[in-house]
DSSP file (Angstrom, degrees, kcal/mol; ACC not computed):
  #  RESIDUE AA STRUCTURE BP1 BP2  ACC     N-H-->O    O-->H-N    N-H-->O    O-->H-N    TCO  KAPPA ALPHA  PHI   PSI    X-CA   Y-CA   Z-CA
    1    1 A X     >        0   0    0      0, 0.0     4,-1.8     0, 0.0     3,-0.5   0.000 360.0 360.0 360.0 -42.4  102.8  -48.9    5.9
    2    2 A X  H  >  +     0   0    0      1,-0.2     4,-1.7     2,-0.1     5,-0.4   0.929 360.0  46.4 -63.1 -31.7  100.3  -46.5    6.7
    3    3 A X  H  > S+     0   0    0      2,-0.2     4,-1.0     1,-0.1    -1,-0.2   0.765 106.0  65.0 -68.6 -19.3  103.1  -43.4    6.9
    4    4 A X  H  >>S+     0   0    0     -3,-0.5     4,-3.4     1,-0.2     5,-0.7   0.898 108.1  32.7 -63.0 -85.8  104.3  -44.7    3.8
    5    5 A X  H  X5S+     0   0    0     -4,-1.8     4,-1.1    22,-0.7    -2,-0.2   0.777 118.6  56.7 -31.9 -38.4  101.0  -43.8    1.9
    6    6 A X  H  X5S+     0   0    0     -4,-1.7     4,-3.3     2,-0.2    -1,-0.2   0.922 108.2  46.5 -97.5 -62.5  100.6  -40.8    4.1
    7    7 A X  H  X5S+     0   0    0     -4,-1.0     4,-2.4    -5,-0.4    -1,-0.2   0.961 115.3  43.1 -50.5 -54.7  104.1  -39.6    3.0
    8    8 A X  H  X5S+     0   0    0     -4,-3.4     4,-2.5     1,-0.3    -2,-0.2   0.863 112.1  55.8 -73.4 -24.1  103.5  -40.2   -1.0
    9    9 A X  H  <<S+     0   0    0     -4,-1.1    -1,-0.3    -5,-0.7    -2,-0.3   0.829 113.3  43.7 -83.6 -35.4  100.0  -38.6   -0.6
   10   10 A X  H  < S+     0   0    0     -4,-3.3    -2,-0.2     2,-0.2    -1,-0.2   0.828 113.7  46.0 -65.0 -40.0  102.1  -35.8    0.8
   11   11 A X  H >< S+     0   0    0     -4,-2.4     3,-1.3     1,-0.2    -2,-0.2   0.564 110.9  55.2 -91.5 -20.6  104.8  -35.6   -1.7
   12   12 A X  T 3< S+     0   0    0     -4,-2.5    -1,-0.2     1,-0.3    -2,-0.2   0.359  83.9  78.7-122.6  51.1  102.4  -35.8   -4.3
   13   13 A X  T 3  S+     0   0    0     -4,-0.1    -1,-0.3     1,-0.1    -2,-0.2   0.640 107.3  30.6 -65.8 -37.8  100.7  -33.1   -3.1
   14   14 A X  S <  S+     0   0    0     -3,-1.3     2,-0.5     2,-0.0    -2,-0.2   0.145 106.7  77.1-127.8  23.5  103.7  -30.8   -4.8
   15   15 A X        +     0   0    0      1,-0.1    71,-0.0    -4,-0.1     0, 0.0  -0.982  50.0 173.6-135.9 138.5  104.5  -33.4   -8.1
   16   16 A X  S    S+     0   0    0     -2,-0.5     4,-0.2     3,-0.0    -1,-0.1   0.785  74.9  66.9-110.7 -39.4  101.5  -32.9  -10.8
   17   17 A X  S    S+     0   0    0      2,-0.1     2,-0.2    65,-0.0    65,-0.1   0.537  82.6  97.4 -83.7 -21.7  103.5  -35.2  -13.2
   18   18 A X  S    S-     0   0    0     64,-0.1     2,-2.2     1,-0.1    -3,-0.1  -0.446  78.5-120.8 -76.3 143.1  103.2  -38.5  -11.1
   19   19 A X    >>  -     0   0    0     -2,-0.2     3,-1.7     1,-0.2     4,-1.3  -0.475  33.5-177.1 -61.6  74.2  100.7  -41.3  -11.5
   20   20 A X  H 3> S+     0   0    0     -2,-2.2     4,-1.0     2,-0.2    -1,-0.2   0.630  79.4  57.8 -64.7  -1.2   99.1  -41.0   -8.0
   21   21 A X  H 3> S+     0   0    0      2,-0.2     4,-0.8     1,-0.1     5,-0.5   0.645 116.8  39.2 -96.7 -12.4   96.7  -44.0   -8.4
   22   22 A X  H <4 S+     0   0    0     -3,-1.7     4,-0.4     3,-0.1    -2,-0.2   0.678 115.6  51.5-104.4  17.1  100.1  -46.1   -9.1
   23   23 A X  H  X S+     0   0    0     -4,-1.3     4,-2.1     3,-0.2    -3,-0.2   0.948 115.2  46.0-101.8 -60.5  102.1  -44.2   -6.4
   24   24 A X  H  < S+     0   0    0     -4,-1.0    -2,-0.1     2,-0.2    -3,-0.1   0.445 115.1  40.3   7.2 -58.4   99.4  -45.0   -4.1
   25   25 A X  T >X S+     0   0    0     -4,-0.8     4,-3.1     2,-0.1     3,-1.8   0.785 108.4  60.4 -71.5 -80.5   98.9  -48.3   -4.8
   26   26 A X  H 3> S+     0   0    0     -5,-0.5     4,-1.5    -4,-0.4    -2,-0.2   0.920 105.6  56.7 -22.1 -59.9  102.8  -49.0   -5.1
   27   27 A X  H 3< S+     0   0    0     -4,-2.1   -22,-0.7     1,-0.2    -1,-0.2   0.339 105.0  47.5-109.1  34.8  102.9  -47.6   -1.2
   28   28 A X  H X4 S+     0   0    0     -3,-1.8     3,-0.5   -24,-0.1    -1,-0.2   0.510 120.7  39.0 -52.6 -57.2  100.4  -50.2    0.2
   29   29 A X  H >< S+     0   0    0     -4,-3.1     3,-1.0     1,-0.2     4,-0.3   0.448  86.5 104.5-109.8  24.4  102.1  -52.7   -1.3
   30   30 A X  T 3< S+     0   0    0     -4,-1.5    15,-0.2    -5,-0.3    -1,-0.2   0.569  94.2  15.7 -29.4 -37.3  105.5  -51.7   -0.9
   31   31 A X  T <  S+     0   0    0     -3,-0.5     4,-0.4     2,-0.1    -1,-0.2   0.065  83.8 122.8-150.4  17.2  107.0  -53.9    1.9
   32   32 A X  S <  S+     0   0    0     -3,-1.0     3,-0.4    13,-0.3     2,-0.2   0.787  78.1  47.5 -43.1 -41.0  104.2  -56.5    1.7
   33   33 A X  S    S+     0   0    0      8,-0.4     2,-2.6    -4,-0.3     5,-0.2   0.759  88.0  85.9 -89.3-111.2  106.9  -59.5    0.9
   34   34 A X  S    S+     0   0    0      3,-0.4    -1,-0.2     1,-0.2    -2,-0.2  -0.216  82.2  65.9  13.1 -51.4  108.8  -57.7    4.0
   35   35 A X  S    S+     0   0    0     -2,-2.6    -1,-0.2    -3,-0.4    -2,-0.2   0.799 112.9  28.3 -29.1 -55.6  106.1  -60.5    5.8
   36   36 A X  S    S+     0   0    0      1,-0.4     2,-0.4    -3,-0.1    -1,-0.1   0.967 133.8   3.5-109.3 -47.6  108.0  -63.2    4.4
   37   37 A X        -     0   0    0      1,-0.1    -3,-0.4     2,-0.0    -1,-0.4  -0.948  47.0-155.9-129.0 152.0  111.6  -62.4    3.9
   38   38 A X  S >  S+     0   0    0     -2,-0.4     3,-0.6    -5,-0.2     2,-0.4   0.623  80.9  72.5-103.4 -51.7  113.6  -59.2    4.8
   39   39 A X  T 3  S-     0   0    0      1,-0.2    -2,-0.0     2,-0.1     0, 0.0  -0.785 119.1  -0.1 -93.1 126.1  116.4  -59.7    2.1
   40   40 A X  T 3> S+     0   0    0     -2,-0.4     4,-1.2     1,-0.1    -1,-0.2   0.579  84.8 145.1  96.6 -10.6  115.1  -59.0   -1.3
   41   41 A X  H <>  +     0   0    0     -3,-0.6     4,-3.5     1,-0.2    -8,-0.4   0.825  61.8  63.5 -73.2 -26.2  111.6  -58.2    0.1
   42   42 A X  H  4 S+     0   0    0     -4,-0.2     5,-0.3     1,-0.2     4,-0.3   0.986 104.2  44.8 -66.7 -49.1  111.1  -55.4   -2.8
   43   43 A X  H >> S+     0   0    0     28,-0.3     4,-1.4     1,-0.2     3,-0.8   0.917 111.0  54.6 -46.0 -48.8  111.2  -57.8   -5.6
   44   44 A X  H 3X S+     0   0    0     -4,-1.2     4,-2.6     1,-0.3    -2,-0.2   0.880 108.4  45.3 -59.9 -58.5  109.2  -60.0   -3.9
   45   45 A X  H 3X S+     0   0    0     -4,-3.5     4,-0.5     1,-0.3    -1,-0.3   0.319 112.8  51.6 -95.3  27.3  106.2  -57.6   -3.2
   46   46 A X  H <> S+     0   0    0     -3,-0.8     4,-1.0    -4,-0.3    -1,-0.3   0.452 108.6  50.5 -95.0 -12.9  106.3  -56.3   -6.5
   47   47 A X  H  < S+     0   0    0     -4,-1.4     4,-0.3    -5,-0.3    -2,-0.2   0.859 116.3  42.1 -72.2 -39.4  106.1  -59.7   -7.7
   48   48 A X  H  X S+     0   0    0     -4,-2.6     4,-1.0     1,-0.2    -3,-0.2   0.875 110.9  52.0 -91.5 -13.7  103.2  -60.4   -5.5
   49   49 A X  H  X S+     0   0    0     -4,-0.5     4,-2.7     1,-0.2     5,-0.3   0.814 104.3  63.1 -77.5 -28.6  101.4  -57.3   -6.0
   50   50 A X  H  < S+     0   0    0     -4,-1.0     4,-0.3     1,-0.2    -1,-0.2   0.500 111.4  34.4 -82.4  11.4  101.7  -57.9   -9.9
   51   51 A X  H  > S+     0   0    0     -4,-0.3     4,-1.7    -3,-0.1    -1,-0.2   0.734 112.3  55.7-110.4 -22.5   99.8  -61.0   -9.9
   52   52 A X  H  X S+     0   0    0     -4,-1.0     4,-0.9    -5,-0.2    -2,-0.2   0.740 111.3  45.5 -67.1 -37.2   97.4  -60.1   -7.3
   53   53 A X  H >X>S+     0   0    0     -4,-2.7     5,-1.1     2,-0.2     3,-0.9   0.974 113.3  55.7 -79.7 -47.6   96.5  -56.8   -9.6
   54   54 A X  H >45S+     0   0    0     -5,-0.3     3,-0.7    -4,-0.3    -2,-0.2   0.757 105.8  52.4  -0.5 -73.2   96.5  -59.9  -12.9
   55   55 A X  H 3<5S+     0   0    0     -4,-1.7    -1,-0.2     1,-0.2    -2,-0.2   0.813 109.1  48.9 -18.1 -72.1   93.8  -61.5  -10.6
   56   56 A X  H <<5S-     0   0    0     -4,-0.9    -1,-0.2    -3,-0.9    -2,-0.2   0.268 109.3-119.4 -53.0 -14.9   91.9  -58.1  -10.6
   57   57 A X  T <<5 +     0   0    0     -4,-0.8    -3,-0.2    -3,-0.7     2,-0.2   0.766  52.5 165.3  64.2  28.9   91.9  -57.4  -14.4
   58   58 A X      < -     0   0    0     -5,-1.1    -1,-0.2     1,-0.1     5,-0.1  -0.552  50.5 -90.4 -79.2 147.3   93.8  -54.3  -14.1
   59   59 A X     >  -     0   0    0     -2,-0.2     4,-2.4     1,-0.2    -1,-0.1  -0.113  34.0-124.3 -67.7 144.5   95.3  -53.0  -17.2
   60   60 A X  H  > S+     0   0    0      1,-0.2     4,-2.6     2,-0.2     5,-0.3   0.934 107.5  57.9 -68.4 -31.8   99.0  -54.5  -17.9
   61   61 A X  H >> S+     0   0    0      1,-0.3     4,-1.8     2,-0.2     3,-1.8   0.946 107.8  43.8 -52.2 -64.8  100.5  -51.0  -18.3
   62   62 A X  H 3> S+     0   0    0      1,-0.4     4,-1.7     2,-0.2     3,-0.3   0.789 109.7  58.0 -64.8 -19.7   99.4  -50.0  -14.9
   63   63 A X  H 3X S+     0   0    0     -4,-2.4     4,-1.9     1,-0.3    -1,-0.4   0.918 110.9  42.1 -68.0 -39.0  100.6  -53.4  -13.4
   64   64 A X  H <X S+     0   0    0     -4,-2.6     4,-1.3    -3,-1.8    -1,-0.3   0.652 115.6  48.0 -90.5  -6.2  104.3  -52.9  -14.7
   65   65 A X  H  < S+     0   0    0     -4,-1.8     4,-0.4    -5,-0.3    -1,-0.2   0.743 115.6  44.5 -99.4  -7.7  104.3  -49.2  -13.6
   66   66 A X  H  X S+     0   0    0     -4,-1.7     4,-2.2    -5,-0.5    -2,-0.2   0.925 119.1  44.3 -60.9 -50.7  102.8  -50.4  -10.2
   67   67 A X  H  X S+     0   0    0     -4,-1.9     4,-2.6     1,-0.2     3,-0.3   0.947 116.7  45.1 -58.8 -42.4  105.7  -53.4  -10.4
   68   68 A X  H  X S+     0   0    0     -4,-1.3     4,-0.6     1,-0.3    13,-0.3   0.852 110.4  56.1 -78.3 -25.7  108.7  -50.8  -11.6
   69   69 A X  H  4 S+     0   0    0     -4,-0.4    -1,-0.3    -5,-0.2    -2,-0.2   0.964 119.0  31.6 -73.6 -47.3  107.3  -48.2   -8.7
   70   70 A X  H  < S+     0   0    0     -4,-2.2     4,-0.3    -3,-0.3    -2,-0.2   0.986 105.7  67.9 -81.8 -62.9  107.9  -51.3   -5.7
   71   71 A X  H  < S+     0   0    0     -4,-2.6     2,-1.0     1,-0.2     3,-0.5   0.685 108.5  28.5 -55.5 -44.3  110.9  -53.4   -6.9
   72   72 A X  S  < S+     0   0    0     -4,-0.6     7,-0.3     1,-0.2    -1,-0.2  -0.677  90.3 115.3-103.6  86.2  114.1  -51.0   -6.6
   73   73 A X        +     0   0    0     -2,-1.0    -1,-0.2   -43,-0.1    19,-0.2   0.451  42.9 109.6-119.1 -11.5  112.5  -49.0   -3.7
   74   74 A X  S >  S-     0   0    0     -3,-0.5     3,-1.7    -4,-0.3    14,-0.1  -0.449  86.9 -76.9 -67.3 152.4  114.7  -49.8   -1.2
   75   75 A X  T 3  S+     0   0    0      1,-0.3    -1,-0.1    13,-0.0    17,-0.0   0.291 125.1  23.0   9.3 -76.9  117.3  -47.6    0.5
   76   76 A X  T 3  S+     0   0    0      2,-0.0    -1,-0.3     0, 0.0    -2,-0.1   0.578  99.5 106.5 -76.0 -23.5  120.2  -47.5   -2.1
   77   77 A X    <   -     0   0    0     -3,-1.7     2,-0.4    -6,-0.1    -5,-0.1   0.051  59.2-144.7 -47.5 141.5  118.0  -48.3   -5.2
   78   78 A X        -     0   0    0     10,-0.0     2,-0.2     2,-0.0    -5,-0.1  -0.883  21.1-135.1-134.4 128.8  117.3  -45.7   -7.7
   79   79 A X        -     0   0    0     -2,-0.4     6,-0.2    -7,-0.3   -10,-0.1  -0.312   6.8-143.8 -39.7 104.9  114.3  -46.2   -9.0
   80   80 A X  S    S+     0   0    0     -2,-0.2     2,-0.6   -12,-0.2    -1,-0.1   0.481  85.6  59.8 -76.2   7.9  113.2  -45.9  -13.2
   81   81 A X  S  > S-     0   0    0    -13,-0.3     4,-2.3     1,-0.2    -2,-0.1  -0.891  83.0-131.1-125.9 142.3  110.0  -44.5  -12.8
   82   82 A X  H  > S+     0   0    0     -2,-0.6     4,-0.9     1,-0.2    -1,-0.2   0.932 117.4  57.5 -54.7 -36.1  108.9  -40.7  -10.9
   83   83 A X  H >> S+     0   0    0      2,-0.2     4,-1.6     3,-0.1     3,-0.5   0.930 104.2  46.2 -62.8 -34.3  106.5  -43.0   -9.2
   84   84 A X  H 3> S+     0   0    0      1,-0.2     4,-2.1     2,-0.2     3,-0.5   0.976 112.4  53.4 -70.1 -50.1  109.3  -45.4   -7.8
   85   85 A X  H 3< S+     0   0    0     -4,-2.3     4,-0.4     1,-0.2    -1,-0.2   0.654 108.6  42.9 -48.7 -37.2  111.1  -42.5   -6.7
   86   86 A X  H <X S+     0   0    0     -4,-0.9     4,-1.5    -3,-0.5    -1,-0.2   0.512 114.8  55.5 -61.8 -35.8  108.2  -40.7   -4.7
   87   87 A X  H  X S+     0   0    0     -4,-1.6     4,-1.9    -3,-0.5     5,-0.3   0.837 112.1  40.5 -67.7 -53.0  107.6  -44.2   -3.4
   88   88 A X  H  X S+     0   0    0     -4,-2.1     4,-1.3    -5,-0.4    -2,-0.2   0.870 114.4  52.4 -75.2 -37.3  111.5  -44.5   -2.2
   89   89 A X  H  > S+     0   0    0     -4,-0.4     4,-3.1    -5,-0.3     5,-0.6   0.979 111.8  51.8 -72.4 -77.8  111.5  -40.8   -0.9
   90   90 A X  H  X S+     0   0    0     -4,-1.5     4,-0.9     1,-0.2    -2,-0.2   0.744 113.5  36.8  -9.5 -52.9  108.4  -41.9    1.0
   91   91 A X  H >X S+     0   0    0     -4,-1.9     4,-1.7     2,-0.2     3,-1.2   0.988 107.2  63.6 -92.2 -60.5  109.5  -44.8    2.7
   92   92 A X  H 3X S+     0   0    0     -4,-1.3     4,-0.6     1,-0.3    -2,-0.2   0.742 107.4  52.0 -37.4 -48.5  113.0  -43.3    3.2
   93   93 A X  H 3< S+     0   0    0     -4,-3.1    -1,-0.3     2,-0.2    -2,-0.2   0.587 106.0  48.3 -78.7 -12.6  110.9  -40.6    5.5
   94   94 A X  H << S+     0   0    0     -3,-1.2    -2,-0.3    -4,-0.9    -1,-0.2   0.883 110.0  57.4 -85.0 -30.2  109.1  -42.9    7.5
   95   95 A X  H  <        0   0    0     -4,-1.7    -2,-0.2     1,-0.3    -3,-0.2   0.701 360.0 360.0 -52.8 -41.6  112.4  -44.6    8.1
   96   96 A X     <        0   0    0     -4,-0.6    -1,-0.3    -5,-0.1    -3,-0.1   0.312 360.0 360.0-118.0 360.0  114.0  -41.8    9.4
């Protein structure tokens, strides 16, 4: 997890356009549900980071661009947001 963050903190080092506090967030809580099941696990921890932020009072926009940033971040996925995509690039270089 930590190379994840390391990696988007890298990437958005040269992207000006991205939300870096939800690209940030998004890759902490990336692969959280990873914990509990393997298959599916992106949905999962974007499901569980979007109640957890709920919990937190965080404003609903930034909880759905947090949610859209985790859920299709896996491998093949393409992502709807420039944060999900930096998130997915990220993870995709720690991978490799």
């Amino acid at each position: 997890m930590e190379c994840v963050v390391k990696y988007t903190i890298g990437i958005l080092r040269h992207e000006e356009k991205a939300n870096k506090e939800v690209c940030i967030i998004s890759a902490y809580w990336h692969d959280v549900g990873r914990s509990i099941q393997k298959k599916d696990h992106a949905l999962l921890s974007a499901n569980m980071l979007k109640e957890e932020m709920k919990k937190l009072q965080y404003d609903d926009e930034i909880i759905e661009q947090c949610y859209l940033a985790i859920y299709k971040h896996s491998w093949y996925d393409m992502p709807e947001t420039l944060e999900g995509i930096i998130v997915r690039d990220a993870d995709k270089i720690d991978f490799i």
